[in-house]
C-alpha positions in Angstrom: -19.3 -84.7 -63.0 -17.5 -86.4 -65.9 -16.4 -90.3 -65.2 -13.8 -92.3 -67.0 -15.1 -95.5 -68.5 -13.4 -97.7 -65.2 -15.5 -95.4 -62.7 -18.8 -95.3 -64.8 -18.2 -99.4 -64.9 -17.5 -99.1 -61.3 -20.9 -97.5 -60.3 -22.9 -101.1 -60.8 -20.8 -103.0 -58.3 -23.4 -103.9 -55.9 -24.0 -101.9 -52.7 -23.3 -103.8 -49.9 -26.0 -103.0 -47.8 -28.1 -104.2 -50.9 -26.4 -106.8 -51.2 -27.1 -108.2 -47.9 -30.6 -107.4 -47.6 -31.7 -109.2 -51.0 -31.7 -112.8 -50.1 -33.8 -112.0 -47.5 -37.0 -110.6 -49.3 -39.2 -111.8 -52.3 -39.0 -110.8 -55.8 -42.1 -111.0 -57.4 -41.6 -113.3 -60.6 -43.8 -112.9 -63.9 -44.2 -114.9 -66.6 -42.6 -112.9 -69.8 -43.2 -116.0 -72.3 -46.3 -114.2 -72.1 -46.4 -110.9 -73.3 -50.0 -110.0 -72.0 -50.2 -112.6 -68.7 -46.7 -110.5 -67.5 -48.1 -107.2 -68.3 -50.9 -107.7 -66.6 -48.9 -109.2 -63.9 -46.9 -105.9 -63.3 -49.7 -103.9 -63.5 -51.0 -105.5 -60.3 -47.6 -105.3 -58.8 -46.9 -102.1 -59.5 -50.0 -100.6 -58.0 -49.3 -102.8 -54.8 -46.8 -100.2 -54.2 -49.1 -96.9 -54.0 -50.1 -95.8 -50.8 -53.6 -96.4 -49.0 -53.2 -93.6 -46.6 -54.2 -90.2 -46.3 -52.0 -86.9 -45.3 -53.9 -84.6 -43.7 -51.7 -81.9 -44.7 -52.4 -82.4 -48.5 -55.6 -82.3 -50.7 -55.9 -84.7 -53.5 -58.6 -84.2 -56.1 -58.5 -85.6 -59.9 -59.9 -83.3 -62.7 -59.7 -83.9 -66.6 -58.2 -83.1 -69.4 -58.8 -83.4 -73.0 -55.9 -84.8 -75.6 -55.7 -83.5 -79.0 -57.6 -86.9 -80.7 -60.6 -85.9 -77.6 -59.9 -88.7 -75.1 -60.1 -87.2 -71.3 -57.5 -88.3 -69.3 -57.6 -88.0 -65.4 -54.9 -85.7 -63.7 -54.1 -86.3 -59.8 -53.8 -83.2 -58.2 -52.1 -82.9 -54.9 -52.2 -79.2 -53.1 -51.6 -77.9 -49.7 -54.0 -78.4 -47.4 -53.5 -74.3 -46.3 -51.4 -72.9 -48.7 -49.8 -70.1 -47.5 -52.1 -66.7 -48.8 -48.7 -64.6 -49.7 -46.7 -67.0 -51.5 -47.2 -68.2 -55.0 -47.9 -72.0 -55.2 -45.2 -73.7 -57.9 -46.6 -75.8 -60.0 -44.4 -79.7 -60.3 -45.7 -82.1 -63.1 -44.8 -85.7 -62.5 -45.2 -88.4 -65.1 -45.0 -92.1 -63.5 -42.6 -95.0 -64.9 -43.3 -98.3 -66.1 -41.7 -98.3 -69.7 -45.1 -96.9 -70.9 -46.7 -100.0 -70.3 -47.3 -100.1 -66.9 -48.1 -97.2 -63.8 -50.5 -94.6 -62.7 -50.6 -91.6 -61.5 -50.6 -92.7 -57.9 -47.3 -94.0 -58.3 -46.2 -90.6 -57.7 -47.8 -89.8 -54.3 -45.6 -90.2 -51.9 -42.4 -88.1 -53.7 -45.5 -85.5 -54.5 -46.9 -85.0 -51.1 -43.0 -84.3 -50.1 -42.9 -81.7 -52.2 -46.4 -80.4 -51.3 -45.1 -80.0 -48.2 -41.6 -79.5 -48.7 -42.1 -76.2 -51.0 -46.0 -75.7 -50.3 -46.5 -76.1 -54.3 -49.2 -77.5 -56.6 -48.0 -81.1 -57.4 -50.0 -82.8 -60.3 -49.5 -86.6 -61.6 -51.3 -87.3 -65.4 -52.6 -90.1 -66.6 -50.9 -91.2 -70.1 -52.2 -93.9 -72.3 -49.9 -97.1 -71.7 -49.1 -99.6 -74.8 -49.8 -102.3 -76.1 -53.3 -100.9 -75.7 -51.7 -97.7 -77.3 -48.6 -98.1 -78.7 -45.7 -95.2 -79.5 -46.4 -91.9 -80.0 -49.8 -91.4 -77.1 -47.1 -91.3 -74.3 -45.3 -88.2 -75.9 -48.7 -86.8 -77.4 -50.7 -87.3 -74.2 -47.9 -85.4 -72.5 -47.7 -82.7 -74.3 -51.3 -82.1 -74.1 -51.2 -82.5 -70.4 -48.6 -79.7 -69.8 -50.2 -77.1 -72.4 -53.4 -77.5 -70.5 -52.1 -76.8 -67.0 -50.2 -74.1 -68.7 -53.6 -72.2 -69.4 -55.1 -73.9 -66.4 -52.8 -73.5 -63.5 -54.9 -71.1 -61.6 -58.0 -73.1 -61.6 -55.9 -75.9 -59.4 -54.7 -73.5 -57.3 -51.2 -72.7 -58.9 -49.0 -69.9 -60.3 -45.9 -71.3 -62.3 -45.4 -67.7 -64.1 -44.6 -66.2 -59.9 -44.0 -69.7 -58.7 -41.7 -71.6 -60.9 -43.0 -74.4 -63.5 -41.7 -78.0 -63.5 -41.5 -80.9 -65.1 -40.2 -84.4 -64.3 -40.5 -88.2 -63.9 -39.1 -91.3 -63.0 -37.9 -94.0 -65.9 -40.0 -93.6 -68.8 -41.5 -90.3 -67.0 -38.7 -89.0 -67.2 -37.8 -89.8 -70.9 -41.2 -87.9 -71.6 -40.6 -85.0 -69.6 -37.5 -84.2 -71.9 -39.4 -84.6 -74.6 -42.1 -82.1 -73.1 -39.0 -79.7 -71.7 -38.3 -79.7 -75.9 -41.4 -79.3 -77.1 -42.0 -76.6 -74.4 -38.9 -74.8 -75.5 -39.6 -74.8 -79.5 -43.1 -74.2 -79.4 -42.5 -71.2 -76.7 -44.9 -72.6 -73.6 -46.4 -69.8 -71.5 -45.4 -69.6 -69.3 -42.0 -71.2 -69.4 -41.0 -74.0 -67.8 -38.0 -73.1 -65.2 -36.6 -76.3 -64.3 -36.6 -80.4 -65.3 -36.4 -83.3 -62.8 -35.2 -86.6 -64.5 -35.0 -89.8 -62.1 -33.1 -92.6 -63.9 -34.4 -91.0 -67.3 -33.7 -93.1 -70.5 -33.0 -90.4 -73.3 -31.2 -92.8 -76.5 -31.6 -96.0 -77.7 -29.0 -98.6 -78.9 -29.1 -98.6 -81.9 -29.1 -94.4 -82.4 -26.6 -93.1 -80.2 -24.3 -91.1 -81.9 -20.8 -92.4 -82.8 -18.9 -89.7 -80.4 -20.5 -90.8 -77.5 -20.7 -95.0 -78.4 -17.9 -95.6 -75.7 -19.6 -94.2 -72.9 -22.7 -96.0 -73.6 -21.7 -99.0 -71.6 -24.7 -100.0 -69.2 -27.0 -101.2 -72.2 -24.4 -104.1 -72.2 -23.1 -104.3 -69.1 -23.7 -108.2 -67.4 -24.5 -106.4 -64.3 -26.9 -104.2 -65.5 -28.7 -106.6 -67.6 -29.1 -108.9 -64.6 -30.1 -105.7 -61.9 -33.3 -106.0 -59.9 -36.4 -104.2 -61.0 -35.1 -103.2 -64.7 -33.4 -106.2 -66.1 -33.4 -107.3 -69.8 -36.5 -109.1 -69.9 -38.9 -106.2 -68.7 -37.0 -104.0 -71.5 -37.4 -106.8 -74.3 -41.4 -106.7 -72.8 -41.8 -103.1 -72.6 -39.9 -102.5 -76.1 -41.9 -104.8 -78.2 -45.2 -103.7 -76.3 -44.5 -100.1 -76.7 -43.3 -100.1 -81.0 -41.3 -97.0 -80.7 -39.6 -95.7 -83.9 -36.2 -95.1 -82.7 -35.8 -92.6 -85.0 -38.2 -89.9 -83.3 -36.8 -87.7 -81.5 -40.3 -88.3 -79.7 -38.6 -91.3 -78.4 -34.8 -91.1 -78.4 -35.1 -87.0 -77.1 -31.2 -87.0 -77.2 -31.1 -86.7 -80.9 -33.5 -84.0 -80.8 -32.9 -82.2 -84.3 -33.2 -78.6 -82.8 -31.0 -79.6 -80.2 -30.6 -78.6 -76.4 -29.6 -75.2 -76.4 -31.8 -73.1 -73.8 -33.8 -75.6 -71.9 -34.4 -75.1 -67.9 -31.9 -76.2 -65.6 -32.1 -79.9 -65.1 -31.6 -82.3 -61.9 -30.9 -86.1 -62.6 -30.8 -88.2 -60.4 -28.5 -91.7 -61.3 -28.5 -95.4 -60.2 -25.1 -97.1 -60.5 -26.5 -100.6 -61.5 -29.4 -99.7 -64.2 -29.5 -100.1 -68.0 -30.2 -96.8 -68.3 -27.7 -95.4 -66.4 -25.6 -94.2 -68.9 -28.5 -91.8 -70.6 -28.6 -89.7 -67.8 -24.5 -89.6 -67.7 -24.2 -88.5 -71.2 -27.0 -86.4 -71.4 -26.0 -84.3 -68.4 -22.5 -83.9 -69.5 -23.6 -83.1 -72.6 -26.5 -80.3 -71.6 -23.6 -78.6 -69.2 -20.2 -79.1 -71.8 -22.2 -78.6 -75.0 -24.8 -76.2 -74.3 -24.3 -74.5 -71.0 -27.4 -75.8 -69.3 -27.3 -75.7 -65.7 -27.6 -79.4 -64.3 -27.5 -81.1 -61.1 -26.9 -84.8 -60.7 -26.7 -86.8 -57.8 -25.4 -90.5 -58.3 -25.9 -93.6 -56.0 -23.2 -96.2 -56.6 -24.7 -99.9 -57.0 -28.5 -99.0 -56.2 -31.0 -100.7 -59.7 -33.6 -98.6 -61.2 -35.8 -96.9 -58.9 -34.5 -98.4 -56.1 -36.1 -95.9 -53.5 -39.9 -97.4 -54.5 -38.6 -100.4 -53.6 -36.1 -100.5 -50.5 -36.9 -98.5 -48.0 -34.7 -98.2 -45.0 -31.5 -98.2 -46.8 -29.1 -95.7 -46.2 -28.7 -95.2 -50.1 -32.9 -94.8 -49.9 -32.5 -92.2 -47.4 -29.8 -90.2 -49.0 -32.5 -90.4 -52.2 -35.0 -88.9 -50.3 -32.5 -85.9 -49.0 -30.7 -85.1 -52.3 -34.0 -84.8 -54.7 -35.9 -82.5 -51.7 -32.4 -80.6 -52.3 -32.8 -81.1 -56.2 -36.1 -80.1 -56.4 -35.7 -77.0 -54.3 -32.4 -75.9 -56.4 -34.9 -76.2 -59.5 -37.1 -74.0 -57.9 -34.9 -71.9 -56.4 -36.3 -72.5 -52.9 -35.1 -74.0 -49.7 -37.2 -76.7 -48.2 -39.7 -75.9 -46.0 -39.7 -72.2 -47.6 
């Protein structure tokens, strides 16, 4: 899918059904003139969200990891309950959102245990480290480490990515590091290979580094409707920037300018929301992995829905075409049908 500048502008006109339901619920409020009260603030928030419950079909054990600088890290692992004895479990790595400042694991349960059930596969969910406590690179290094460990550790939680198919993805800032770790996977030759990338309203540039060919597509970033979107407006960016101290420079950070460049990565599914600042990474990146490189990609866009949207309003019929489309996604990146 390739837009023109008026349809990509188009995509953050408010859905309707949004619309309507909006002045009718609360929006929690924090207090950004202080950096640490507001991150603390949306840490609270954002774990109000995970779920309490259990699923009987699904298994959920933690076990460790160690990173490259020997800090263990917890990964959540999610596993079928009775996985099937003739049919290779995939493995699916999720990393969380929250602009690398905010999140856990358990923000990826619910979409996890889908796919638990939905492909019988090995689902895991790693802790990173979060800034300001630990600012740019951890994210990307923590990562990194996570992956190359199940990589040599799959079968001890139960998975087979070599027979099954190997994963990665994310939502926001998960999914910026997940391309990171699909690059990283690629140049340093991961075994065994990753087969396919999920990226969920992904960022992949930064404003001040996208490349001159591609400045007038980059529209969102500036875009009065974005800016003012629920759940990712300016002033969580502005919060999460300055907490995080990238160097927009690395490709670490800004994985579109990646100086090997994309050539031979897995096929990728993106999914898109119409009224998000970081809409336009995923449009350009997509266009460019299928146009410039011959990647195979997927993308699924939802018109006038914010960031991450489905964690948030449920019941929607945008929310339920979400859930729909990335079971489909996930299963085309696996090269599985649902419930197989």
């Amino acid at each position: 899918m390739s837009l023109s500048r008026e349809e990509t502008l188009k995509l953050a006109e408010i859905d309707t059904e949004l619309a309507n339901l909006l002045p009718s619920i609360k929006i929690p409020q924090f207090d950004y003139s202080d950096p640490p009260k507001a991150i603390a603030q949306l840490r609270a928030s954002q774990a109000s969200y995970n779920p309490t419950d259990t699923d009987p079909a699904v298994t959920e054990t933690s076990v460790q990891y160690t990173t490259r600088d020997g800090a263990n890290l917890r990964i959540l692992v999610h596993s079928p309950s009775n996985p099937p004895i003739s049919s290779p479990a995939p493995l699916i790595v999720l990393f969380h959102g929250g602009g690398c400042t905010i999140g856990s694991p358990e923000n990826m349960t619910r979409i996890a245990r889908h796919f638990v059930t939905a492909f019988s596969a090995v689902v895991v969910a790693p802790q990173y480290r979060l800034a300001p406590e630990h600012p740019f690179p951890y994210q990307a290094h923590d990562t990194w480490d996570t992956v190359r460990w199940l990589a040599g550790n799959a079968e001890s939680i139960g998975a087979d990515p070599r027979a099954g198919g190997f994963v990665v993805g994310g939502q926001s800032a998960g999914a910026k590091l997940a391309t990171v770790v699909s690059h990283l996977a690629r140049d340093e030759k991961l075994e065994p290979p990753l087969t396919g990338t999920w990226l969920a309203a992904g960022s992949v540039l930064s404003a001040n580094v996208v490349p001159e060919r591609y400045k007038d597509m980059y529209l969102s970033m500036t875009q009065e409707e974005c800016l003012n979107a629920p759940v990712l407006d300016r002033q969580f960016a502005k919060l999460t920037s300055e907490a995080l101290k990238a160097d927009i420079y690395s490709a670490l950070f800004v994985p579109f300018n990646w100086p090997t460049g994309h050539g031979g990565l897995p096929r990728t599914y993106f999914d898109v929301c119409g009224l998000d600042l970081v809409r336009d990474d995923s449009l350009i990146y997509e266009r460019v992995l299928r146009e410039e490189y011959g990647v195979e990609t997927r993308m699924t866009v939802y018109p006038g829905m914010p960031h991450l949207f489905w964690s948030y309003f449920s019941g929607l019929k945008q929310t339920e075409r979400w859930s729909q489309q990335t079971m489909i996604g996930m299963g085309w990146l696996l090269r599985k049908n649902v419930g197989q």
